[in-house]
N, C-alpha and C positions, 0 to 999 in steps of 0.2 A: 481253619476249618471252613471258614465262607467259599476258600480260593477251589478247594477241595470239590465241595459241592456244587459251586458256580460250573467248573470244569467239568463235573458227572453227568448235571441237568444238560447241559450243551451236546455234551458227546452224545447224548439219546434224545436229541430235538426233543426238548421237552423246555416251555416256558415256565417264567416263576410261577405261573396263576394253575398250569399243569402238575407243578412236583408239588405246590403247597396244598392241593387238592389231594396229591395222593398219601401226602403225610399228615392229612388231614387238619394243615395248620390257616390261620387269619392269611389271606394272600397279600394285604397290606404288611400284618408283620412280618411276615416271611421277605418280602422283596426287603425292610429295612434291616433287616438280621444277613440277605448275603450282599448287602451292602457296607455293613459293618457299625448299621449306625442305633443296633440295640445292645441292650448288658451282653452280660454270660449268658446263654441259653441252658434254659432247664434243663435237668438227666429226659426228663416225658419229649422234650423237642428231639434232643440227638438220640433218644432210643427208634423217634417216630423217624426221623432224617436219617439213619442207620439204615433203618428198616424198607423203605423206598430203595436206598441203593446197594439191598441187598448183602449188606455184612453188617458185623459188627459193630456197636458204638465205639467203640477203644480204638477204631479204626482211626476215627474222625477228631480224634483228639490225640495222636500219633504225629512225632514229627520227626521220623525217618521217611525221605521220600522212596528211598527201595521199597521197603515194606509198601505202604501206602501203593504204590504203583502196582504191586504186585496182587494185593486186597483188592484196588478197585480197576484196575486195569487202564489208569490212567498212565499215557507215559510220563514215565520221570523227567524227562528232556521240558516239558508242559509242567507240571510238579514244580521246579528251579527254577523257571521263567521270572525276571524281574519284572513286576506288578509297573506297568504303565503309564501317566494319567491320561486320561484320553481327550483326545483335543478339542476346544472349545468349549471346555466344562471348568468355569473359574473356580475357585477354592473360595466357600461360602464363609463371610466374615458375619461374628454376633456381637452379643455385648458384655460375652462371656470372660473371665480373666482378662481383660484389655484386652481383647483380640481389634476389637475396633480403634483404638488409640494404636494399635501397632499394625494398621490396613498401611500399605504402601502409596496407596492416593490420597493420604488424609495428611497434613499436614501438622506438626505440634501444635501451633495456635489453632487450627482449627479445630483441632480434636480437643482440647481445651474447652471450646465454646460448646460442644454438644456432653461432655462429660462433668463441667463444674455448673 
């Protein structure tokens, strides 16, 4: 759904502080929702995010990219695109589930010494 929207804001020059404006949402949450990094978004977000890009909610929770493409006039070819990472943006390590004891810079004894 982000990928969807990310690609609709774009195609109509429109920033996230612009489309979360028109969908009347937080422009902080909104940049962390088509970033991928809130829950499920409420039926009231993807009625209000529907409504902005002019179709249907059902739309945006659809995962046939014909249709989808067809709905918002995104091309399909765009739609299928393998998602990137983009360069010089490292993968943010916490101290959640061991993510930090399993960082590639840290060493077992070290990671030892900050987790025991």
């Amino acid at each position: 759904m982000q990928r969807i929207i990310r690609i609709f804001r774009r195609m109509h020059g429109l920033t996230q502080e612009q489309f979360a404006e028109k969908a009347e949402l937080d422009y902080k949450y909104y940049q962390l929702f088509e970033l991928g990094r809130t829950g499920t978004p409420s039926l009231r977000m993807i009625e209000a995010l529907a409504q902005v890009m002019k179709v249907k909610p059902w739309v945006l929770l659809c995962d046939d990219p014909t249709l989808i493409s067809r709905m918002t006039k995104i091309p399909e070819t765009e739609l299928c695109q393998q998602v990137k990472p983009r360069p010089g943006r490292p993968r943010k390590w916490g101290l959640q589930g061991g993510e930090l004891r399993d960082h590639p810079d840290l060493s077992k004894d070290r990671s030892r010494q900050w987790l025991h």
